[in-house]
N, CA, C and O atoms as a DFTB+ gen file, in Angstrom:
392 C
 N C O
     1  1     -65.756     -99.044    -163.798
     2  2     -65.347    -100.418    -163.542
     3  2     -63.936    -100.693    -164.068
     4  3     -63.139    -101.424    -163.480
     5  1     -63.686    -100.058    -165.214
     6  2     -62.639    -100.418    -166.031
     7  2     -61.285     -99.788    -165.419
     8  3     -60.209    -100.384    -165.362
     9  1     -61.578     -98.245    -164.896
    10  2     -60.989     -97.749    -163.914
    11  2     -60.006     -98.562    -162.796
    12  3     -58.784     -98.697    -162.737
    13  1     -61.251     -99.099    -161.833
    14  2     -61.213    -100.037    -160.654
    15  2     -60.206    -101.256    -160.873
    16  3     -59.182    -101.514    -160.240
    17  1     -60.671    -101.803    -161.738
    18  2     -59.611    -103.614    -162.885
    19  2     -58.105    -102.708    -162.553
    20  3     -57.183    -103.233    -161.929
    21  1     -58.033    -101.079    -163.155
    22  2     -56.349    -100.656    -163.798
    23  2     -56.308    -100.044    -162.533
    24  3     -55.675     -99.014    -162.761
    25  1     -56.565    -100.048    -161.463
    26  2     -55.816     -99.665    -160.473
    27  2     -55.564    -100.715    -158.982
    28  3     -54.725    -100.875    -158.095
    29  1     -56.971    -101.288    -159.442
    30  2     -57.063    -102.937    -158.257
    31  2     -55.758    -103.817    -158.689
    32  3     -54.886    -104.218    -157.919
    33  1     -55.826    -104.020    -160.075
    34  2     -54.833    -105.359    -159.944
    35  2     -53.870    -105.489    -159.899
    36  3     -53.329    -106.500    -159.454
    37  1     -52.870    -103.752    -160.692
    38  2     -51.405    -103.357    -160.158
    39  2     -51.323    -103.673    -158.608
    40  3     -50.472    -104.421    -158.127
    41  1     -52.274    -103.037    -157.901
    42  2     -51.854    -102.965    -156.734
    43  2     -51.642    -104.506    -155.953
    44  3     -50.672    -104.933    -155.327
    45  1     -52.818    -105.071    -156.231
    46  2     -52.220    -106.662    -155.881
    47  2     -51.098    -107.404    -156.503
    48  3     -50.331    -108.067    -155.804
    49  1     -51.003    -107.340    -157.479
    50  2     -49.730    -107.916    -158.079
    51  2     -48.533    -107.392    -157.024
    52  3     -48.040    -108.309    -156.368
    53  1     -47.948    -105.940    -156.741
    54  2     -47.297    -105.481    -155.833
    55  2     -47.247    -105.628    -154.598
    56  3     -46.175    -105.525    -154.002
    57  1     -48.429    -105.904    -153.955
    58  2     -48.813    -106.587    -152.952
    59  2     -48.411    -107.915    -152.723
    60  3     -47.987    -108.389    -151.669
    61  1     -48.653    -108.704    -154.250
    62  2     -48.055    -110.382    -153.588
    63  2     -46.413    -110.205    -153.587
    64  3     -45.661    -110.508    -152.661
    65  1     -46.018    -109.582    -154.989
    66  2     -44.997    -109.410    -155.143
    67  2     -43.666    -109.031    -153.816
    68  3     -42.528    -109.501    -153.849
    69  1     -44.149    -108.181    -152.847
    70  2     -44.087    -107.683    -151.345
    71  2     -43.646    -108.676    -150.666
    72  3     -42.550    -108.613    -150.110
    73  1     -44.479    -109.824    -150.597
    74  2     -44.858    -111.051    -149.877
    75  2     -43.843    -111.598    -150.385
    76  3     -42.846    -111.712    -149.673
    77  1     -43.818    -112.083    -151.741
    78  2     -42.901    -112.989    -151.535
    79  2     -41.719    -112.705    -151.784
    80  3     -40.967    -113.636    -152.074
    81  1     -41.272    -111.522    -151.751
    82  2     -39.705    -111.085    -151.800
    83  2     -39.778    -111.150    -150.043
    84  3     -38.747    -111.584    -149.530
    85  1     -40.602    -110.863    -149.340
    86  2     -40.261    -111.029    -147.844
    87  2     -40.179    -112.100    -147.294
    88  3     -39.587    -112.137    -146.215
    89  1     -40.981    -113.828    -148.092
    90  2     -41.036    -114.692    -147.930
    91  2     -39.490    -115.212    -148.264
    92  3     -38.814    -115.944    -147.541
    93  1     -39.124    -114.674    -149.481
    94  2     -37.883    -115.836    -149.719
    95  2     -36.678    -114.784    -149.094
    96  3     -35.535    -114.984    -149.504
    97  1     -36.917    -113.577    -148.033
    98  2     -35.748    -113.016    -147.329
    99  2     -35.721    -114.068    -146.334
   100  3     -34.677    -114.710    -146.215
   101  1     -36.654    -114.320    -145.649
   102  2     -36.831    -115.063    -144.622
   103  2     -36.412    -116.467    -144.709
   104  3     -35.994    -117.102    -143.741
   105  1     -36.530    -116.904    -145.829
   106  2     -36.125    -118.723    -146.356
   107  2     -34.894    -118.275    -146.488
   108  3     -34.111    -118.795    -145.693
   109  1     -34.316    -117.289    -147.397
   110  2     -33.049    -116.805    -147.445
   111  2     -32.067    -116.962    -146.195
   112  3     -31.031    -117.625    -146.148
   113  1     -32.631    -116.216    -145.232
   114  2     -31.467    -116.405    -144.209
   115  2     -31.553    -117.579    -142.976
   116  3     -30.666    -117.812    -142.155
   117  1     -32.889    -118.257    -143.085
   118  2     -32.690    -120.029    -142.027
   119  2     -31.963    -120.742    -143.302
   120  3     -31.330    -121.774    -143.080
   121  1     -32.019    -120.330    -144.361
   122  2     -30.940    -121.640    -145.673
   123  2     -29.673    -121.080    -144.898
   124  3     -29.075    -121.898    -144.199
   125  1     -29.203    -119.798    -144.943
   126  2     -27.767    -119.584    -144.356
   127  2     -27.727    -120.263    -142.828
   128  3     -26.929    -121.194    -142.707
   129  1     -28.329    -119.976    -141.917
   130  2     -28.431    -120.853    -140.842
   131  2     -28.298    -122.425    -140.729
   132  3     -27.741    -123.096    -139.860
   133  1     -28.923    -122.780    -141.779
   134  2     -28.490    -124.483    -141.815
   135  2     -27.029    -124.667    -142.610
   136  3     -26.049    -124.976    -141.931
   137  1     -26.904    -124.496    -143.890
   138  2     -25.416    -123.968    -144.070
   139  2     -24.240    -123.915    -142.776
   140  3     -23.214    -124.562    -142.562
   141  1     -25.072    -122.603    -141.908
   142  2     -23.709    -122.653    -140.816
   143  2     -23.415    -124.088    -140.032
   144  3     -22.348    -124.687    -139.893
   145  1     -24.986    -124.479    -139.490
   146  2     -24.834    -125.652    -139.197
   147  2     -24.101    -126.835    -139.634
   148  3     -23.279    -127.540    -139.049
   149  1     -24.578    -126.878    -140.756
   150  2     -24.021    -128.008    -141.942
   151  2     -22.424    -128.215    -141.922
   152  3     -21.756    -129.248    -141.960
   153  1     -21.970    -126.542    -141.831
   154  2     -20.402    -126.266    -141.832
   155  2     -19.740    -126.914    -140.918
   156  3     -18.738    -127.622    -141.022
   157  1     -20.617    -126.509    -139.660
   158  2     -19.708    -126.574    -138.480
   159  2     -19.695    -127.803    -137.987
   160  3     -18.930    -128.112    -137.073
   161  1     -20.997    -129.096    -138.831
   162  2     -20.744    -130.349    -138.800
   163  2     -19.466    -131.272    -139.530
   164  3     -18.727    -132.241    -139.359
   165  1     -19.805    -130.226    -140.427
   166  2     -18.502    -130.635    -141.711
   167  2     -16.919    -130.851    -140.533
   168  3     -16.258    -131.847    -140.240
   169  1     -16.860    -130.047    -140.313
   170  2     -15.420    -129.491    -139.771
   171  2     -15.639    -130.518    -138.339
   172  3     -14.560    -130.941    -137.923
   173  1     -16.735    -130.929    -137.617
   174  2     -16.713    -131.937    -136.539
   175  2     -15.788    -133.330    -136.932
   176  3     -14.943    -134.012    -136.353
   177  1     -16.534    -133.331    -138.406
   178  2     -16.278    -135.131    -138.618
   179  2     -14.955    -134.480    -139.083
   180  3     -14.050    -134.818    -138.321
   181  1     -14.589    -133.772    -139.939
   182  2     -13.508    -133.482    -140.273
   183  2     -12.271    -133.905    -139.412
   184  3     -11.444    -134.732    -139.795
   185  1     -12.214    -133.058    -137.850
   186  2     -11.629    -132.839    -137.160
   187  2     -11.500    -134.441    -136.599
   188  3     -10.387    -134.875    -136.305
   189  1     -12.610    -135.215    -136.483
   190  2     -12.856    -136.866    -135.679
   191  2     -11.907    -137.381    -136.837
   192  3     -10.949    -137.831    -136.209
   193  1     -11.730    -137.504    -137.759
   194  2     -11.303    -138.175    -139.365
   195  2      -9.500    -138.010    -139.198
   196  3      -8.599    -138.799    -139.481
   197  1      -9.478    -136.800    -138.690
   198  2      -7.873    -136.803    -138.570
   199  2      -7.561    -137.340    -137.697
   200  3      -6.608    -138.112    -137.805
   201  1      -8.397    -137.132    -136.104
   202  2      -7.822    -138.304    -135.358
   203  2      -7.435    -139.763    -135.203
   204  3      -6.647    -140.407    -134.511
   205  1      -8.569    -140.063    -136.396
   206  2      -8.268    -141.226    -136.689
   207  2      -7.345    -141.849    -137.671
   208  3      -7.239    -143.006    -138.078
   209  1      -6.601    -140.567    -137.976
   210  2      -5.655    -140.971    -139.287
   211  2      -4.167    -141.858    -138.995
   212  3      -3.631    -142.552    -139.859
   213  1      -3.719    -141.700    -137.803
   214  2      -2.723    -141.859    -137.148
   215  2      -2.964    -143.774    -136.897
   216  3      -2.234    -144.742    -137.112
   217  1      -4.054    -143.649    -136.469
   218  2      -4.491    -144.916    -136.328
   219  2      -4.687    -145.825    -137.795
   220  3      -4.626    -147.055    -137.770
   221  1      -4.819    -145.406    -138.487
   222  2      -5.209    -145.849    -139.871
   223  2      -3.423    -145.857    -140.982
   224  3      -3.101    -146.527    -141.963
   225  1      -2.782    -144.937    -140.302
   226  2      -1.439    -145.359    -140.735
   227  2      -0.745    -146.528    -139.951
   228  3      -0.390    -147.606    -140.426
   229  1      -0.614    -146.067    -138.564
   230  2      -0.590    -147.413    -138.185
   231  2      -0.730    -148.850    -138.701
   232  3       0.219    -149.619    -138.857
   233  1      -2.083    -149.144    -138.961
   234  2      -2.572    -150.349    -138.967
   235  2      -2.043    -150.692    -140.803
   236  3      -1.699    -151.814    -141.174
   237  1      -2.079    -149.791    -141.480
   238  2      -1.189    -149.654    -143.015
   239  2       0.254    -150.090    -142.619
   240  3       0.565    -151.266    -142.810
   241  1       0.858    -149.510    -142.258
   242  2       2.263    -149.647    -142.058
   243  2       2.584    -151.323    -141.343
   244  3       3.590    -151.981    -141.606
   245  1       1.681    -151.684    -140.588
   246  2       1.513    -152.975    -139.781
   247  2       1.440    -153.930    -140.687
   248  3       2.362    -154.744    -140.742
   249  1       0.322    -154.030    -141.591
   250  2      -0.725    -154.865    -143.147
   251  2       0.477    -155.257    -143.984
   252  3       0.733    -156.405    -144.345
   253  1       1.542    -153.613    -144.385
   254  2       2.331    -153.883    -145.049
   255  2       3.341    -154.653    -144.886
   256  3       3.815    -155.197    -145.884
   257  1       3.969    -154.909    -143.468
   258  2       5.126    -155.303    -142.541
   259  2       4.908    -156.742    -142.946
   260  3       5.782    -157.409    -143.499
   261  1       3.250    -157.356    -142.532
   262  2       2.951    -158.402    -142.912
   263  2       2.755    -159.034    -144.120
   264  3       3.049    -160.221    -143.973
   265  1       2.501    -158.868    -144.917
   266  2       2.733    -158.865    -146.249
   267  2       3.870    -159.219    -147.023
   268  3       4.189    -160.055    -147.868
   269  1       4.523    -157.930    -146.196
   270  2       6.625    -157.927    -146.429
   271  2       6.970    -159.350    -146.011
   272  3       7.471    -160.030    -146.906
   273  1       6.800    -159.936    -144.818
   274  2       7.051    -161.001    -144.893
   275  2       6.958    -161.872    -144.962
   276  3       7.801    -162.767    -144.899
   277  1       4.804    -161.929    -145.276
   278  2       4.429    -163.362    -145.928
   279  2       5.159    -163.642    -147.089
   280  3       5.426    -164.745    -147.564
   281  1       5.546    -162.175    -147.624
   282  2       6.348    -162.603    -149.445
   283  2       7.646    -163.212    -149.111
   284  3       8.078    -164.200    -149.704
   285  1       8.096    -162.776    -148.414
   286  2       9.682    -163.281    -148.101
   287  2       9.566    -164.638    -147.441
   288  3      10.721    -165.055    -147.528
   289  1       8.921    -165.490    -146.889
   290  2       8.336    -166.887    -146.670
   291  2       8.179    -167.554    -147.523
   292  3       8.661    -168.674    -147.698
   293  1       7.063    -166.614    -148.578
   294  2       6.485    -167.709    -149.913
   295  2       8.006    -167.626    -150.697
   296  3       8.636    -168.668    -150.877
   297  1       8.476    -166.476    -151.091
   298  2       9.708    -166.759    -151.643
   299  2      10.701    -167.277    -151.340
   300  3      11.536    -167.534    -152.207
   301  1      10.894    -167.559    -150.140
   302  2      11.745    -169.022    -149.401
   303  2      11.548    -170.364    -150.261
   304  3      12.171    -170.989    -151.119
   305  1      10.237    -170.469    -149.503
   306  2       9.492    -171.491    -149.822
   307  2       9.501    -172.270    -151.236
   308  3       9.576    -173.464    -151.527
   309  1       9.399    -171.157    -151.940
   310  2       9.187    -171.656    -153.402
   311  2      10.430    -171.905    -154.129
   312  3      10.576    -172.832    -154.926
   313  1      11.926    -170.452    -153.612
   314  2      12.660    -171.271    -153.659
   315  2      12.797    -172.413    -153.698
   316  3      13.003    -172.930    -154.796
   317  1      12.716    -173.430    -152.213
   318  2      13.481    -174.233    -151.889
   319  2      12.703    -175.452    -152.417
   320  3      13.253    -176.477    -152.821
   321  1      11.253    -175.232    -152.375
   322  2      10.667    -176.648    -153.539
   323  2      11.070    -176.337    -154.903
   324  3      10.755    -177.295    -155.609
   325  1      11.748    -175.220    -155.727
   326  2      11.689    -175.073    -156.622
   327  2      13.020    -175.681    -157.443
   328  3      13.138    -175.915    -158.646
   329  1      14.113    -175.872    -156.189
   330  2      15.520    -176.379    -156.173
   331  2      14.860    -178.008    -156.320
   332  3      14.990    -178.839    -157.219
   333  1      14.084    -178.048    -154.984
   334  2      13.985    -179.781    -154.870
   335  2      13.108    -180.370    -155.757
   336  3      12.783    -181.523    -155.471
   337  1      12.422    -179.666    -157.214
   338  2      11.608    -180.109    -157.651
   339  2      12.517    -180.493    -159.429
   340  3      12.359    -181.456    -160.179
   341  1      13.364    -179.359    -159.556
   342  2      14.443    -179.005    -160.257
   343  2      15.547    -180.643    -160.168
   344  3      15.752    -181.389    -161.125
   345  1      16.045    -180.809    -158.873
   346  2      16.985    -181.823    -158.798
   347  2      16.413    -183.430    -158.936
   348  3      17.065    -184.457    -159.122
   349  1      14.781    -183.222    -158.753
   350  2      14.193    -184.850    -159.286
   351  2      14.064    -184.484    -160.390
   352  3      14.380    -185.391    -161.159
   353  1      13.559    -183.041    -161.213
   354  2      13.623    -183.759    -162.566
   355  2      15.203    -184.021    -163.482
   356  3      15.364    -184.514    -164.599
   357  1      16.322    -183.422    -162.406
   358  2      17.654    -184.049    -162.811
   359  2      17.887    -185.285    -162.938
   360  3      18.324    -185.940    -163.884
   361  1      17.479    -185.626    -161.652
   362  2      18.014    -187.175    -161.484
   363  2      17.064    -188.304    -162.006
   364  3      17.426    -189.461    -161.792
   365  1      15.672    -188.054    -162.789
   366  2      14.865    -188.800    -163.828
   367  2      15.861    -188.627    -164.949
   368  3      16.394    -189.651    -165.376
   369  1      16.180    -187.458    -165.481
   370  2      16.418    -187.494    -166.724
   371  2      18.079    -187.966    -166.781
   372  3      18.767    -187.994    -167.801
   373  1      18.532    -188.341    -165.336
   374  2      19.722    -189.297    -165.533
   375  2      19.192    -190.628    -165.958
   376  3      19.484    -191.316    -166.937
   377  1      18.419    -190.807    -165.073
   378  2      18.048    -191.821    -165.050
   379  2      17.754    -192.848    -166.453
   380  3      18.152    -193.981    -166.722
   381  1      16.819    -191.822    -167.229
   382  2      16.767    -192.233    -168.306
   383  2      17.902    -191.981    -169.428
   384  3      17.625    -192.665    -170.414
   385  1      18.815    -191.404    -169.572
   386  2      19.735    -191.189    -170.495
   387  2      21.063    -192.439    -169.956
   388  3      22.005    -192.528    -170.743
   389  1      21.119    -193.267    -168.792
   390  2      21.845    -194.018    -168.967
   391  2      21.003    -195.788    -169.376
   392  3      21.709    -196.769    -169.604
């Protein structure tokens, strides 16, 4: 019996052991298969992302233009109330010093 135990259970152990080195060859290479997939999605959007880059400078370069000259408006602007706000408090403080 004792025999049977030392030669039965090596052999199964080697046996599963078999299995699942053949099991994870097999998981092994559909993981590389999705990988390739995965890649060659990568590099899709990739490739869509640059096309759209041109467009996305664009609309930057546009944002900024506007910007450029909402500031140059407000800084008009503030100028010119900043003169006319300047010359009433001149002409109060004539006012009061005569």
């Amino acid at each position: 019996m004792v025999d049977l135990v030392n030669i039965f259970l090596p052999m199964l152990l080697y046996i599963c052991a078999i299995v699942l080195l053949i099991i994870l060859i097999v998981l092994s290479i559909k993981f590389i298969g999705v990988l390739d997939k995965v890649d060659r999605l990568v590099d899709n959007i990739e490739d869509k992302v640059d096309s759209l880059n041109t467009a996305f400078s664009i609309i930057d370069k546009t944002s900024d233009s506007i910007v450029g000259i909402g500031n140059t408006i407000f800084g008009a602007v503030n100028t010119v109330l900043s003169r006319f706000i300047n010359k009433n408090k001149k002409y109060e403080e004539d006012d009061y010093n005569e």
